[in-house]
C-alpha positions in Angstrom: 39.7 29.5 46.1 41.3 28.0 43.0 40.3 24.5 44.0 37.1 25.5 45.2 35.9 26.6 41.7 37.4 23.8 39.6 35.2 21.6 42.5 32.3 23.3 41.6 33.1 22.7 37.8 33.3 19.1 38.6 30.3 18.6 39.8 28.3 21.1 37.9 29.4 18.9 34.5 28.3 16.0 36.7 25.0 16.8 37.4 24.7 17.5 33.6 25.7 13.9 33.0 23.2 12.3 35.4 20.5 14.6 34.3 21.3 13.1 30.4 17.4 13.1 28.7 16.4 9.4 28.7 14.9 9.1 25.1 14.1 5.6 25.3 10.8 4.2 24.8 10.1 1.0 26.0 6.6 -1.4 24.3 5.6 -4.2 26.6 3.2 -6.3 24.8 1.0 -9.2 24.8 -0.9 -11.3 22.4 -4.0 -13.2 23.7 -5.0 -16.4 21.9 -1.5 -16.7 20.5 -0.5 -19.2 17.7 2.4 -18.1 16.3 1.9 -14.6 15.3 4.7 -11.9 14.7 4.0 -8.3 15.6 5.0 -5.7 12.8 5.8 -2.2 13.9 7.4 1.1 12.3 9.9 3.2 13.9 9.9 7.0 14.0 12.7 8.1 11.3 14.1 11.9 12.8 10.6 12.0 14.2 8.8 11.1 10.9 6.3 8.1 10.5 8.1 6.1 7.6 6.1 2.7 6.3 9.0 1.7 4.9 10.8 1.2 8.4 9.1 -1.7 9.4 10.2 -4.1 11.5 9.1 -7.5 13.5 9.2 -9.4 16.4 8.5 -12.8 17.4 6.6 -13.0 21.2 7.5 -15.7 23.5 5.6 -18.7 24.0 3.3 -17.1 26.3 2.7 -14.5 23.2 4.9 -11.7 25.2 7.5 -9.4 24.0 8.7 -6.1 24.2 10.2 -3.3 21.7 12.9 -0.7 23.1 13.6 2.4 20.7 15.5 5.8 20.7 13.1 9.0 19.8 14.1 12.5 19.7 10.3 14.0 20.7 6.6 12.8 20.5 5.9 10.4 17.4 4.0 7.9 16.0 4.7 3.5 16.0 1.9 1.8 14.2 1.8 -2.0 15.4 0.3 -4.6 13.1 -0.3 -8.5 13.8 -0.6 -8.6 10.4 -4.1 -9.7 8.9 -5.8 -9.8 12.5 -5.4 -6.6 14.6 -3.4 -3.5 14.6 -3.3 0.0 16.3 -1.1 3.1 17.1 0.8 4.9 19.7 1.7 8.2 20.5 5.2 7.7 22.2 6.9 10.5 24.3 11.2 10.0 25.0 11.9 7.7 28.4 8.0 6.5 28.5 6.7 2.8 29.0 3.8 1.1 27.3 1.7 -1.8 28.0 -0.6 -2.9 24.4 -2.5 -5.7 24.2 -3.5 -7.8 20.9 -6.6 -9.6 21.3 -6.9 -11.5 17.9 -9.2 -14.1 19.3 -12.2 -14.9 16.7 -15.7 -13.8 16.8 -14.5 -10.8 19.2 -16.2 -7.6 18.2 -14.4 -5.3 20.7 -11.5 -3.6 19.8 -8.4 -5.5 19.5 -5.8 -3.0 20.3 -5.7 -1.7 23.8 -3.3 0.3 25.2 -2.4 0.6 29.0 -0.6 3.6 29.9 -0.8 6.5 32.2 -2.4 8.3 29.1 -4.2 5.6 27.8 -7.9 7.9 27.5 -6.2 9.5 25.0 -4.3 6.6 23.5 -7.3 4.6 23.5 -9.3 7.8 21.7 -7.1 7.8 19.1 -7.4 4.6 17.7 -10.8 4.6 17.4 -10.0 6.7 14.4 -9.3 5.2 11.1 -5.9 3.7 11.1 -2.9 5.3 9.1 -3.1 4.5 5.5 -1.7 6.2 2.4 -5.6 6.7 1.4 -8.6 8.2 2.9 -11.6 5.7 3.2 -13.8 7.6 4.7 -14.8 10.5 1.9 -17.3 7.9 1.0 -19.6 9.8 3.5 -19.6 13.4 2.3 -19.8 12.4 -1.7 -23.3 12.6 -1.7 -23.6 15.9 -1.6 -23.3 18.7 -4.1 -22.5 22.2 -2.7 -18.6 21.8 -1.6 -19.2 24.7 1.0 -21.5 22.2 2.7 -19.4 19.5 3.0 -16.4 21.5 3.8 -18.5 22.6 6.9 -19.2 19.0 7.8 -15.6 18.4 7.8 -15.0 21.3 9.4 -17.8 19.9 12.3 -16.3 16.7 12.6 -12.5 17.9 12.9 -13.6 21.1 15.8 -15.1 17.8 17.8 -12.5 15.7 17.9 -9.9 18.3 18.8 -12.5 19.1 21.9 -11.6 16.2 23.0 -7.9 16.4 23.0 -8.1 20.0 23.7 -9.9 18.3 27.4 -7.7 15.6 27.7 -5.1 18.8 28.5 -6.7 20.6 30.7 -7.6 18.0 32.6 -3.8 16.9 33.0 -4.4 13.6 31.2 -1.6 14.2 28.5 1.1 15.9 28.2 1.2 19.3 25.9 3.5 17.2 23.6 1.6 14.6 23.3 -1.4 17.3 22.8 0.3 19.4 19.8 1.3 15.8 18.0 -2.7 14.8 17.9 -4.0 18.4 17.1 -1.4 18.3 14.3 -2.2 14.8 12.7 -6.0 15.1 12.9 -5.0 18.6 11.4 -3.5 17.0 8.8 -5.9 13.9 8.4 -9.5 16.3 7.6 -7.2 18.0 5.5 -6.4 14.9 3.7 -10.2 14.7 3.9 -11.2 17.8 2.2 -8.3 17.6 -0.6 -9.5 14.1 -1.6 -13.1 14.8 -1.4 -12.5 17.9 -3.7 -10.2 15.4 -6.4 -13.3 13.0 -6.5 -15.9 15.6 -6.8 -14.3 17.0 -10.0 -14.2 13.4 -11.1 -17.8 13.4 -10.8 -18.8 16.5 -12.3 -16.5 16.2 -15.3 -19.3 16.4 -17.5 -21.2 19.5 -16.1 -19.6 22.4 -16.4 -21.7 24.3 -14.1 -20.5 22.1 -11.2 -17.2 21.4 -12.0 -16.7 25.2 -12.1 -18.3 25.9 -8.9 -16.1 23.1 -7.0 -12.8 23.8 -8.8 -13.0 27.7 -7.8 -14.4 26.7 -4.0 -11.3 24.1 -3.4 -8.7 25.9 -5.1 -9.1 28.8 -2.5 -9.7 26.2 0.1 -6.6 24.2 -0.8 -3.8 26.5 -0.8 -0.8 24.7 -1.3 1.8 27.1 1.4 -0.6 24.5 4.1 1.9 21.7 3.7 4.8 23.3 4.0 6.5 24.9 7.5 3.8 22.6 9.7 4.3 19.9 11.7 2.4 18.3 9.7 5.0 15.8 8.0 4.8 14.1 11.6 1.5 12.8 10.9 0.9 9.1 9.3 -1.6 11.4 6.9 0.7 14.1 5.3 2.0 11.7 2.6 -1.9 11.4 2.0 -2.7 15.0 2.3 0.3 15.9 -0.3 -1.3 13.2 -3.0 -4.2 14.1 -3.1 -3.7 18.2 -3.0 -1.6 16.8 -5.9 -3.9 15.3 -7.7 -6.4 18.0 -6.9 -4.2 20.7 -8.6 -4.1 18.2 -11.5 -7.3 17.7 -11.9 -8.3 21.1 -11.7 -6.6 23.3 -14.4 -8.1 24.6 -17.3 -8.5 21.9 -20.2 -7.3 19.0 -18.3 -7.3 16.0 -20.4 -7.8 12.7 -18.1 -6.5 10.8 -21.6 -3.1 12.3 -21.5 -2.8 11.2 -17.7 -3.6 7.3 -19.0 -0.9 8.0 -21.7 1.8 8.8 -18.8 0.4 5.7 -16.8 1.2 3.7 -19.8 4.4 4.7 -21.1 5.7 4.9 -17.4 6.0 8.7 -17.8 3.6 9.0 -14.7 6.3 9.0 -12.1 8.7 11.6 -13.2 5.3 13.5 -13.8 4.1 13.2 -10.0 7.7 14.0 -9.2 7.5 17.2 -10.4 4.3 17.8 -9.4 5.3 17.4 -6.0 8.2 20.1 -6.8 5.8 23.2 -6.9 4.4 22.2 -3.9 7.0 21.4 -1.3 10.5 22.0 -0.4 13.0 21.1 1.8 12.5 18.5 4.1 8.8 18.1 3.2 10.0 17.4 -0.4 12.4 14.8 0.3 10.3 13.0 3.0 7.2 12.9 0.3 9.3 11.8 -2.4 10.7 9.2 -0.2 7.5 7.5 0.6 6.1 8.1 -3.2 9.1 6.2 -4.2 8.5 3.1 -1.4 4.8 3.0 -2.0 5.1 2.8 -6.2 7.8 0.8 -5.8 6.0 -2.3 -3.2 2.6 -1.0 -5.7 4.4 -1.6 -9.2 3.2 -4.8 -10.2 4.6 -4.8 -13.4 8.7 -4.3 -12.0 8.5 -0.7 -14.5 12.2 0.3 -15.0 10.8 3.9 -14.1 10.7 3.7 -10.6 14.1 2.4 -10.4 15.7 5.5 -12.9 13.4 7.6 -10.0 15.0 6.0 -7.3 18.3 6.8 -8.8 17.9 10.3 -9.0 16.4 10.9 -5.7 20.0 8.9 -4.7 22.1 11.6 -6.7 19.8 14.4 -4.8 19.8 13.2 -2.0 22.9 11.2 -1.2 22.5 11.1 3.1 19.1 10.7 3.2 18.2 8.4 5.9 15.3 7.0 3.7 18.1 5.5 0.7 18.6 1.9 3.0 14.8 1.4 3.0 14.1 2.5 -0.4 17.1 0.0 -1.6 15.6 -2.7 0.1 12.2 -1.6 -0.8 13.8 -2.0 -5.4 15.8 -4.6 -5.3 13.4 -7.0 -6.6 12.6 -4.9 -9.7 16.2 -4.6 -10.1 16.6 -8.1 -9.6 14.0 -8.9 -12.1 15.4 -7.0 -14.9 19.1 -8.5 -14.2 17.6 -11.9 -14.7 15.9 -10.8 -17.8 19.0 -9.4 -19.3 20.0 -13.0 -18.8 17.2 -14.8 -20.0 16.9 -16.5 -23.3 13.4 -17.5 -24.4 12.5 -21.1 -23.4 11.2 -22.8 -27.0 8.1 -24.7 -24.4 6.4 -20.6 -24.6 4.7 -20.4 -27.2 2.1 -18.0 -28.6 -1.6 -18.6 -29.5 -1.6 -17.3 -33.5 -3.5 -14.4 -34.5 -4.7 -14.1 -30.6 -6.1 -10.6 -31.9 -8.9 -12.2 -33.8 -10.3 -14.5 -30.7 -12.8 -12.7 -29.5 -14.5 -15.6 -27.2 -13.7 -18.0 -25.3 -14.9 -21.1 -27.0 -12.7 -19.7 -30.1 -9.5 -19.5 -27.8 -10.4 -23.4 -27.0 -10.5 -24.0 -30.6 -7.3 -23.8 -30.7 -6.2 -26.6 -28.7 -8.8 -29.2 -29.6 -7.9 -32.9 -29.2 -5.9 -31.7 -26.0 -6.3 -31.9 -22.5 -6.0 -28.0 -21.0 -4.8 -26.4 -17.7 -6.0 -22.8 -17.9 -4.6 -20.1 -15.5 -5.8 -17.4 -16.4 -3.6 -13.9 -14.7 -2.6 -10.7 -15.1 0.7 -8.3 -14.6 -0.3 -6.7 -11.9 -1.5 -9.5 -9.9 0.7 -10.7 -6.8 -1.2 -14.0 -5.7 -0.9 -14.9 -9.2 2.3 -14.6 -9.4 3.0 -15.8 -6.6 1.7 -19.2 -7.5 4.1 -19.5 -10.4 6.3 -20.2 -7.9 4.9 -24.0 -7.7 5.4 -24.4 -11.5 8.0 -26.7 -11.3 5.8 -29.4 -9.6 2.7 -28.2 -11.5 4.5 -29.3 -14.9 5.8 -32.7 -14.0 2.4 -33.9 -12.6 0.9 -32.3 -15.8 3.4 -33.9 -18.0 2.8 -37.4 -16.5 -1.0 -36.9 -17.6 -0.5 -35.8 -21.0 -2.5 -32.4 -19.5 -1.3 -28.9 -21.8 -1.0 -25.3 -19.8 -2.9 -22.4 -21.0 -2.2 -19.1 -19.8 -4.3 -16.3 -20.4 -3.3 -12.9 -19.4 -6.4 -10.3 -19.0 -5.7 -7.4 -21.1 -7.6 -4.3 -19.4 -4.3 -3.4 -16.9 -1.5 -5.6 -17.9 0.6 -4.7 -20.6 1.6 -6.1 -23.9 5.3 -5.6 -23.2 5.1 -6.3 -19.1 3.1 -9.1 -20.2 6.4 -10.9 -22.4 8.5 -10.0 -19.5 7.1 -11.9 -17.2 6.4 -15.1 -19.4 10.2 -14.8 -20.0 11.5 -13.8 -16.1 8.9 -16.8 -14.6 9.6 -19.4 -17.4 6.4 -20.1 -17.8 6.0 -23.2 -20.6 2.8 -23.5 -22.3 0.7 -21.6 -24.6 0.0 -17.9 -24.0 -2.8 -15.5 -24.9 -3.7 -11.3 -24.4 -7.3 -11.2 -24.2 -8.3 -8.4 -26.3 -11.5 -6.1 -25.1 -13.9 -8.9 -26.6 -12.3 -11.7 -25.3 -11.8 -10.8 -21.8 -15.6 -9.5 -21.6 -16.4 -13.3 -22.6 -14.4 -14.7 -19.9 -15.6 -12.7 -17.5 -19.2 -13.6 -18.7 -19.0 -16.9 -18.4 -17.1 -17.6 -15.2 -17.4 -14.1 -13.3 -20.3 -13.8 -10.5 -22.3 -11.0 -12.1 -19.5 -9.4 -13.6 -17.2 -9.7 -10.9 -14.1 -12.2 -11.5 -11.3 -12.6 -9.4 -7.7 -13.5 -10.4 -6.2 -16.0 -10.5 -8.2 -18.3 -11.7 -7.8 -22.0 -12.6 -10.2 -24.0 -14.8 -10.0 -27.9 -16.6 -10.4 -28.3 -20.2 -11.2 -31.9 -21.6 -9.9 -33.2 -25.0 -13.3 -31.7 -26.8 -13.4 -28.6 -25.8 -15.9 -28.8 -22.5 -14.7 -26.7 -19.0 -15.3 -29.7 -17.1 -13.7 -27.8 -13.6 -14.6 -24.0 -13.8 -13.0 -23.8 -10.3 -10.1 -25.6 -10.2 -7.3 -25.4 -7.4 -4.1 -23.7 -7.1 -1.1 -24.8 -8.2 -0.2 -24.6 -4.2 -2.6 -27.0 -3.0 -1.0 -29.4 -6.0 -2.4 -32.6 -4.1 -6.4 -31.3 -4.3 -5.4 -30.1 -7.7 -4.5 -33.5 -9.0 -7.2 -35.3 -7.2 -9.9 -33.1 -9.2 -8.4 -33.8 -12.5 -8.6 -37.6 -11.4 -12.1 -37.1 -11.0 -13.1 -35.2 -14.1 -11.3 -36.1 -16.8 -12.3 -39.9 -18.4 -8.4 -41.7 -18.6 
């Protein structure tokens, strides 16, 4: 009898072990038309869509490959051949997926297509607006006035797409995981909707007080904050989103908010630690730490100007949360502001930087020229924030010897509406940029953009030739990149 039960223990614990839950996803893909594309994709992180865990893959030659992960329950993988197509899934544990990329030109169907046994519904949901960390389409309801009336729209448009989910179930089409996941993020995504609708109506209304009342009282009792806690909303792509901009929202709408003092803490850095505690008195737990996670990546790949803020943030969030599982991405996500300001510590100033005198006074740009007569000029004109343009400084090296060998003088003029004076000296310093340098004051920077923007738009970087009297005789010059084309226009427009 003995040996009869411990059998029967034996195999009991071994059907356990065969009937082990496969949690394995598996992502067959293909890309038509393919030249050398990588496909981008996140993984879930404990069920959460992170942006910061991104990773790639390069297809075969035939443009095939395939993605295997571990998930705990239903999430969401955003896929991305960057700059030509992109899409999401809805993966379920032990499930297989067939997506297609079709980044051929001139192709105006979609370019995502999923092949799955719920593929209706796979399909459905990418013809929504793809995950992003703001909502484009508020556009639409901005025109009108009475909040009550475009929360109802909202309201309209969010009841019909959850009919059609609500459909897909009973019709046995997807499963009810899959089903709660959806419900949840288009939950979360009109949400989003409404709380970043209400932030830009009080924008709009700032000045009448009549209708910044009435929309500050209506959203404030719409927008209760307890929504973005205890939900499964953190699952969606759109919490981070929805958090900001109820966020932003409860900023905006106290009693004798000052929109100045909120430009003071985006100038001193401040802004950070601000929205930090900001977030406090709205979340907790794991909802705090997830949204503080993704603040910290997104301002951190967003800081143009490598602020030592966001790295003091990042250590604190560290200290508070020591086993996070976000820390490896967010480390990965600073080092190059921490990088930058280690090289600076370094960094003596290069005596080729120098300084346009009494640069406050120029007020055009025929003065600024002035100041360089007899020469032969290289402008590029920049700004902090900017990431092509600094990423052309990375050809400067080549730039100055052919410059050098044609007697040609750099000019660098840094716009002076979002950089900073002090981000401004860091960077001259951390690129070694030789050459004379300029802040465009308020005056000056109007005047460049009046005579070289397209009807007031002007788009950085920009490169123009100067000839030894003063005369732009290449408003459009190449980029530093393209070095060749660069020095066959000055070959053709300066008299040697």
């Amino acid at each position: 009898m003995r040996l009869q039960n411990i059998m029967l223990l034996f195999l009991a614990i071994g059907t356990f072990g065969c009937s082990k839950e496969n949690k394995e996803i598996t992502i067959n893909g293909r890309i038509t038309s393919y030249i050398d594309e990588k496909v981008e994709y996140t993984t879930p992180i404990d069920g959460k869509w992170f942006y910061g865990d991104k990773k790639s893959i390069a297809p075969d030659t035939l443009g095939g490959f395939q993605i295997k992960m571990k998930i705990d329950e239903p999430s969401f993988v955003t896929m991305y051949v960057p700059g030509k197509s992109g899409g999401v899934l809805v993966v379920e544990p032990g499930k297989t997926y067939d997506v297609d990329f079709n980044i051929e030109e001139n192709k105006n169907e979609n370019k995502f297509i999923v092949n799955s046994e719920n593929s209706l519904a796979q399909n459905l949901y990418n013809s929504y607006p793809t995950p992003e960390f703001y909502i484009s389409a508020v556009r639409d309801f901005l025109t009108d006035s009475i909040p009550s009336e475009i929360s109802k729209k909202i309201n309209n448009q969010q009841e019909n797409t959850l009919s059609k989910f609500d459909e897909l179930l009973e019709k046995g089409k997807i499963s009810k995981g899959f089903h709660e996941l959806a419900v949840s993020d288009r939950k979360s995504y009109y949400l989003a909707m409404e709380a970043t609708v209400a932030k830009m109506l009080l924008y709009k209304h700032e000045n009448n007080k009549p209708k910044l009342t009435a929309a500050t009282n209506f959203w404030s009792q719409k927008l209760d904050p307890s929504l973005v806690n205890e939900t499964t909303y953190i699952r969606s792509p759109w919490f981070y989103a929805l958090v900001q901009n109820l966020i932003q929202f409860r900023q905006m709408s106290i009693e004798n908010f000052d929109p100045k003092q909120l430009k003071a803490l985006y100038e001193n850095g401040n802004i950070y630690q601000y929205n930090i505690d900001e977030a406090k008195t709205v979340l907790s737990g794991k909802e705090l730490e997830y949204y503080l996670a993704t603040y910290i990546y997104y301002e951190s790949w967003q800081t143009k100007d490598n602020s030592k803020k966001i790295i003091q943030v990042y250590e604190k969030f560290k200290n508070d949360y020591p086993n996070s599982l976000y820390n490896e991405y967010l480390e990965t996500s600073l080092k190059p502001i921490v990088d930058f300001h280690n090289k600076l510590e370094k960094t003596h100033r290069n005596e080729e930087i120098k300084f346009v005198e009494n640069s406050k006074n120029i007020d055009t740009f025929n003065q600024l020229v002035e100041e360089l007569q007899g020469k032969k000029v290289f402008v590029d004109i920049w700004g902090t924030w900017c990431s092509p343009c600094k990423k052309e400084f990375e050809h400067k090296e080549s730039l100055y010897t052919m410059l050098e060998s044609k007697n040609i003088t750099v000019l660098y003029i840094c716009e002076g509406e979002h950089s900073k004076v002090k981000v401004w000296k860091e960077m001259i310093d951390y690129y070694d940029l030789e050459g004379h340098h300029v802040f465009t004051n308020e005056k000056l920077l109007a005047d460049i953009i009046d005579k070289f923007g397209n009807n007031g738009q002007f788009a950085y970087p920009r490169y123009l030739l100067i000839d030894e009297n003063g005369i732009v005789v290449n408003e459009q010059a190449s980029y530093p990149s393209k070095l060749k084309q660069l020095e066959r226009e000055i070959n053709e427009n300066y008299i040697w």
